[in-house]
ZAMARGU-4260 file (C-alpha; in steps of 0.2 Angstrom, whole numbers, plus 5000, padded with zeros to 4 digits):
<rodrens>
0) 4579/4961/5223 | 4594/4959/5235 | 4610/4966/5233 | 4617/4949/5232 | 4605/4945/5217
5) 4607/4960/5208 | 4625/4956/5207 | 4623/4937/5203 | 4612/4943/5189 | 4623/4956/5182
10) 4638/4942/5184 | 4626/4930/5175 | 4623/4943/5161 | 4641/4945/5158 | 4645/4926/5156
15) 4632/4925/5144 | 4641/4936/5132 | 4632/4952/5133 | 4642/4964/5124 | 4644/4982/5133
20) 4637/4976/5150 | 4634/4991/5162 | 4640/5004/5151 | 4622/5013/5148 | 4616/5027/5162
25) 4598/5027/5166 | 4586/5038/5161 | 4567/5039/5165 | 4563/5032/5180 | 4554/5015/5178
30) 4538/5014/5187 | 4538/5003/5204 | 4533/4987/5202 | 4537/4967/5204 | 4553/4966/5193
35) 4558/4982/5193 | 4573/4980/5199 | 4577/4965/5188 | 4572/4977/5173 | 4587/4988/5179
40) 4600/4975/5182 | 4598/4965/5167 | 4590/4979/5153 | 4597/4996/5158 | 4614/4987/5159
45) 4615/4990/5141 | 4603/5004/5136 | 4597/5020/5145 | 4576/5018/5151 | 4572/5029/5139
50) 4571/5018/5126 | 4558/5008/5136 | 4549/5022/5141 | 4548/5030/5125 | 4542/5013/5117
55) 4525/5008/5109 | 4523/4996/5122 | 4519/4978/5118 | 4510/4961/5123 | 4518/4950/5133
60) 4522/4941/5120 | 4528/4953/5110 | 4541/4957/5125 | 4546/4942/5125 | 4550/4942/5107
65) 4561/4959/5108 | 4570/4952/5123 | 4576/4935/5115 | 4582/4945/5102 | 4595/4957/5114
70) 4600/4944/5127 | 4598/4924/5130 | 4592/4925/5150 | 4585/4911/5159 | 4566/4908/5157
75) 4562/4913/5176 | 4571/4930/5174 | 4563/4932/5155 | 4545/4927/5162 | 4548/4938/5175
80) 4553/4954/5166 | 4541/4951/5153 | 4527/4950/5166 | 4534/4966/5173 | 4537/4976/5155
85) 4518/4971/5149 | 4512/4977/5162 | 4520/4993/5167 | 4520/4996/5146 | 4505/4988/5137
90) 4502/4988/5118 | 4497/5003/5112 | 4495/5012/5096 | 4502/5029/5096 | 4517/5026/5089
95) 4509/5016/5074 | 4515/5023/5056 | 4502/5029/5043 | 4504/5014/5032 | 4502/5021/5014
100) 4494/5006/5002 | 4501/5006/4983 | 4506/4995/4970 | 4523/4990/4970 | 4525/4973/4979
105) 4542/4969/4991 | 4546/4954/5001 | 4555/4957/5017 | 4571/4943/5022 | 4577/4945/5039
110) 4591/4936/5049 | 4595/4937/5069 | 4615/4938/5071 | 4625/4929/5081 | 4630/4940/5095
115) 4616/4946/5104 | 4615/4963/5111 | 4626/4971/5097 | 4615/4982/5087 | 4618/4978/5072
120) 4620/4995/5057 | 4626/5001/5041 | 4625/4985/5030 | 4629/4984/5012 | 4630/4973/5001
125) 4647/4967/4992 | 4648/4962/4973 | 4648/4943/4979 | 4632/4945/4989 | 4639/4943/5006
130) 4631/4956/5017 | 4641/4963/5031 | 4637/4974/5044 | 4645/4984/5059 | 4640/4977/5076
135) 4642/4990/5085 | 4640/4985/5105 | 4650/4968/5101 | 4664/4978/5090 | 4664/4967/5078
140) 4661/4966/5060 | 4649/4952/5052 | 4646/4944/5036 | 4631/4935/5028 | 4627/4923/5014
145) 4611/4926/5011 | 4607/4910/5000 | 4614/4897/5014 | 4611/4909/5031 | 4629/4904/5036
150) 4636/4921/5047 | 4652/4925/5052 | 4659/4937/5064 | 4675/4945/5065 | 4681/4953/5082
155) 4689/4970/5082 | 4698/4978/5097 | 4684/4978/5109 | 4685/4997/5111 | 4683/5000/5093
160) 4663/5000/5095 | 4662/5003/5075 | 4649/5014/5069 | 4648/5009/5050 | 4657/5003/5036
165) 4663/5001/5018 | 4670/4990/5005 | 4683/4994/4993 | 4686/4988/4977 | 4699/4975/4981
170) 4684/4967/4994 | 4691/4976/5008 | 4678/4980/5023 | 4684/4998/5032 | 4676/5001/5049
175) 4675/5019/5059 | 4681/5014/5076 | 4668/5025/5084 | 4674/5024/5101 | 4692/5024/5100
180) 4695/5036/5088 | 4704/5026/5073 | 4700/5020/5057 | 4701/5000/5056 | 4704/4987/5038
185) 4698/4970/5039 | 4706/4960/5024 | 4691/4944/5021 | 4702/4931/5016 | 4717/4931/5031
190) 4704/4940/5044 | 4719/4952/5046 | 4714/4970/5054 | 4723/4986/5050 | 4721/5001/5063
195) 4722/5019/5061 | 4723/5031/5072 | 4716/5048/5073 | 4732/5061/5073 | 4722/5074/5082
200) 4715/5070/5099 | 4700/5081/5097 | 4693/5068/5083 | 4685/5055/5097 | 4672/5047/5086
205) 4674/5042/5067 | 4657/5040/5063 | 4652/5037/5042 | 4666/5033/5028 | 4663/5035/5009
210) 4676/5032/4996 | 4683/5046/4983 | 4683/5038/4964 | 4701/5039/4967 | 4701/5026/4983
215) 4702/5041/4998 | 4692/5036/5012 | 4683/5054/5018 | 4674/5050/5032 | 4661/5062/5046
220) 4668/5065/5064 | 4651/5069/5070 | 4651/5076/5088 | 4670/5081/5085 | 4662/5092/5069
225) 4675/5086/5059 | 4677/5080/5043 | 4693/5067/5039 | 4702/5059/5022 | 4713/5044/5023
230) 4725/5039/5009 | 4726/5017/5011 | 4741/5018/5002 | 4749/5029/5015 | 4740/5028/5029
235) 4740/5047/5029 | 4725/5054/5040 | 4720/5075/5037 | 4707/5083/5046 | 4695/5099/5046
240) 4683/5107/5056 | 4665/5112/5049 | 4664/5128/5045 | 4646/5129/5057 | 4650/5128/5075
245) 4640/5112/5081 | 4637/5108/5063 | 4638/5087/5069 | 4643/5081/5051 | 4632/5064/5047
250) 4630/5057/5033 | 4641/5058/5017 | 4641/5051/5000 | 4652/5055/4985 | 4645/5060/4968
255) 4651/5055/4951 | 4661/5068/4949 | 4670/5064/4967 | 4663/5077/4976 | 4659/5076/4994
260) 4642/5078/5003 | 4640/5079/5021 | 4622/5080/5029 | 4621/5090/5047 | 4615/5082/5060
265) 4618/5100/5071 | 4610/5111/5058 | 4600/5115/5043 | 4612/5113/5031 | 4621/5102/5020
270) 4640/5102/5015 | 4649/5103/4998 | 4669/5098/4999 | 4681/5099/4985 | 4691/5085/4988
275) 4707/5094/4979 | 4705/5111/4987 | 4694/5105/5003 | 4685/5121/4999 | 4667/5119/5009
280) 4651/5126/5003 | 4636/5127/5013 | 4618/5124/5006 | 4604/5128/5018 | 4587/5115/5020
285) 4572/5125/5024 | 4567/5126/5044 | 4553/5136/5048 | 4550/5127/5065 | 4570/5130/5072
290) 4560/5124/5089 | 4555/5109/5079 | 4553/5088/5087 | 4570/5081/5094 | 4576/5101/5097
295) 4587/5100/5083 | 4587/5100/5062 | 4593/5081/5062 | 4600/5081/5041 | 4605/5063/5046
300) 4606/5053/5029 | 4609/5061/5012 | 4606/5048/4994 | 4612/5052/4979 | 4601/5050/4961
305) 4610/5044/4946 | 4611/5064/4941 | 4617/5067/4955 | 4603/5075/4964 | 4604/5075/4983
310) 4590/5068/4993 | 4591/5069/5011 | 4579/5065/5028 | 4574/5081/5038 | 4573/5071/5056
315) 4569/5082/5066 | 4553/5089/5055 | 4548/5074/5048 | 4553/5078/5031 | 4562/5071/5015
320) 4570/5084/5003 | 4580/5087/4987 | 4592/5096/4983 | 4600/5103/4968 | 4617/5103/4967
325) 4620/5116/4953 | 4608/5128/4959 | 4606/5125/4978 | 4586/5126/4979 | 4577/5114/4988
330) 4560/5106/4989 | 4553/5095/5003 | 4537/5082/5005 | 4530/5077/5022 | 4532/5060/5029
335) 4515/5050/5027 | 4516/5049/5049 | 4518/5069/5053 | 4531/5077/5061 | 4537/5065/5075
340) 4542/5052/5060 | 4560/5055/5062 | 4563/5049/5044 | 4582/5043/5045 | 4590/5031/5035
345) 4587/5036/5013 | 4593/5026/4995 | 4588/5031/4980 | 4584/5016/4967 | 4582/5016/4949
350) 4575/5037/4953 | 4564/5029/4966 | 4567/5034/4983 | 4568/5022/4999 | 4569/5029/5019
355) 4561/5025/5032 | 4550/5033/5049 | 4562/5026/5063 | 4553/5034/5078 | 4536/5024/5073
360) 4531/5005/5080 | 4534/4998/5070 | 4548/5005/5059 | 4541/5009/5041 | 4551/5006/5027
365) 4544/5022/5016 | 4544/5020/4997 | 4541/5039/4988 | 4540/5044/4969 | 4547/5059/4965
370) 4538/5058/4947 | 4521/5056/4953 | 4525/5062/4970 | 4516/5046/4977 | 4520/5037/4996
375) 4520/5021/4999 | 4524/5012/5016 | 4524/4996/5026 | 4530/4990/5042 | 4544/4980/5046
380) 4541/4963/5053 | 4554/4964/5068 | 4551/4983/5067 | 4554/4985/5085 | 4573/4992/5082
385) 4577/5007/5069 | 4585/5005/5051 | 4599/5017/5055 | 4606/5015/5036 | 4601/5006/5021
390) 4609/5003/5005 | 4605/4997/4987 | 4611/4981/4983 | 4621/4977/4967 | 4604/4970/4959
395) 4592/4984/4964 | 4588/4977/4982 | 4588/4985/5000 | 4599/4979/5013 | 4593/4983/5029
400) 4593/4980/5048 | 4584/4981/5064 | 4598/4986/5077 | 4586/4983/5094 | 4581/4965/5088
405) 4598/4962/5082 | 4595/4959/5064 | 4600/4962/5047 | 4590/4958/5030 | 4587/4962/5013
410) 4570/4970/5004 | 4566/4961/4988 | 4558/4975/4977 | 4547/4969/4962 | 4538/4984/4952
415) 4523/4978/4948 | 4516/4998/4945 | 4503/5000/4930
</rodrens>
């Protein structure tokens, strides 16, 4: 491909609407072959190779499929990179999950958003049944009705780049602004955004938020290793560093009695804060393999039981685990697919618990009974992307979302155990 043509195309990409255009470095080389080049332009604009590389490979179809879903390209360029990606990367299995068969029965609803290219994360459910979600690449903020389909986006400041979100009990949606380093307030009804900005330059990337009973908004500054609080009513923002040095907070998720729990992404621990005293105490998950897949512990997701049992996803090993927050021991199972699962996004439903194996193809959507001790798993439909959170609905359902196919949708769980 010509200079010329790499350029038109690149041009052409960005007036489709592509969201992030040219922002991704290459990784893996690609191997040679007729449209290569066109690969690079129009794919690796947006995402490192790696992410091809490290894929399951598909048919051409199936390339096809995965492509319409990120970007709208003209049918000569799609047939060609299709062509090109089928062939260079053909269907394989290695990267299929070990699908556990059982008896509880669930129906899988999935809707492509607006805005291709955005990755899609983090949705919840609000007590209306609009489902929203961050759109990450697009900095936006959407909003579903899942009875009618109708979607609504809401554009933030396009260097927000929001990582996830949360509503508040007067319907308000609050965003991490992930690369700008501010905390955002989208108000429904007027479409009114409110920003915050960090006080301490050295908090570059808000990452998860989770509110206190008494309407403080703690979130996880992840490769900062910080940990932040911010007061709505004042717009007050205080920050602390972890107490382990490359600790990478994560997840977090507030118990009943308001205290805070962070997982560690950077280590095999997770974090008690007392939200009074800001007092951190450190729990340590198992790791007998510190040399383990992904070279790191990976405590990405943590889920809370109604006694406030933590459950949490070991990615890095391939494990789920509990821990008890009065005594600090913990227990793990491994994931049905081995090691390499990377088990990342975790709910607990009705003492059942939900997560999912995000580095199979496709993604599983893992169901586990800590009563019986007894898996069960299925594959997503468009489980070519990666459930990066998931959250129970108000009726006992799963919100959900594909981020590489640009989708978000809802699990419909029906118990139908003997």
């Amino acid at each position: 491909m010509s200079e010329s043509l790499g350029r038109f195309l690149i041009t052409s990409l960005m007036a489709l609407g592509l969201p992030a255009l040219a922002q991704a470095q290459a990784g893996h080389e690609l191997p040679d072959g007729a449209g290569k080049e066109l690969v690079q332009a129009a794919c690796v604009a947006c995402h490192e190779t790696d992410l091809i590389v490290a894929s399951n490979g598909y048919t051409n179809e199936r390339w096809r499929h995965l492509m319409s879903k990120m970007i709208d390209l003209p049918e000569s360029l799609a047939s060609d990179i299709a062509q090109y990606l089928a062939t260079s990367f053909p269907e394989n299995d290695a990267l299929f999950p070990t699908l556990i068969a059982g008896d509880t029965e669930i129906t899988f609803q999935e809707w492509t958003v607006p805005t291709l290219g955005q990755r899609p994360r983090d949705p919840l459910m609000t007590p209306d049944g609009m489902v929203w979600w961050a759109g990450m690449y697009g900095s936006l903020v959407g909003r579903l009705d899942p009875k009618t389909g109708e979607m609504t986006e809401f554009l933030l400041d396009p260097t927000a780049r929001p990582h996830s979100i949360i509503d508040d009990v007067a319907g308000n949606i609050w965003y991490t602004g992930n690369s700008n380093s501010s905390m955002g307030m989208l108000d429904p009804v007027t479409g009114e955004i409110t920003v915050y900005l960090m006080p301490d330059p050295a908090a570059r990337d808000p990452h998860t938020p989770a509110f206190t009973p008494s309407g403080d908004l703690w979130f996880t500054v992840q490769n900062s290793n910080m940990l932040g609080r911010l007061v709505p009513d004042t717009g007050d923002i205080r920050l602390i560093t972890m107490p382990t040095e490359g600790a990478r907070p994560y997840g977090i998720k507030v118990d009943s009695k308001g205290t805070i729990w962070v997982a560690y992404r950077g280590s095999n621990a997770i974090a008690k804060v007392d939200p009074d005293s800001w007092e951190v105490t450190e729990y340590r998950t198992p790791n007998p393999n510190p040399e383990s897949h992904h070279g790191n512990y990976y405590i990405r997701r943590l889920a809370l039981a109604s006694d406030d049992t933590i459950w949490y996803v070991d990615s890095g090993r391939g494990y789920i685990g509990r821990l008890n927050p009065d005594t600090g021991e913990t227990k793990e199972w491994p994931s049905p697919s081995g090691p390499r699962s990377h088990p990342y996004a975790i709910e607990v439903i009705d003492g059942i618990v939900w997560y999912n194996e995000s580095d199979q193809r496709p993604d599983a959507l893992v169901r586990f009974d800590p009563a019986t001790e007894v898996f069960q798993s299925w594959a997503v439909p468009s489980g070519i992307g990666i459930i990066r959170n998931m959250r129970a609905t108000p009726d006992g359902n799963l919100v959900i979302h594909q981020s590489s196919t640009n989708t978000v949708g809802l699990v419909m769980i029906a118990d139908n155990e003997s």
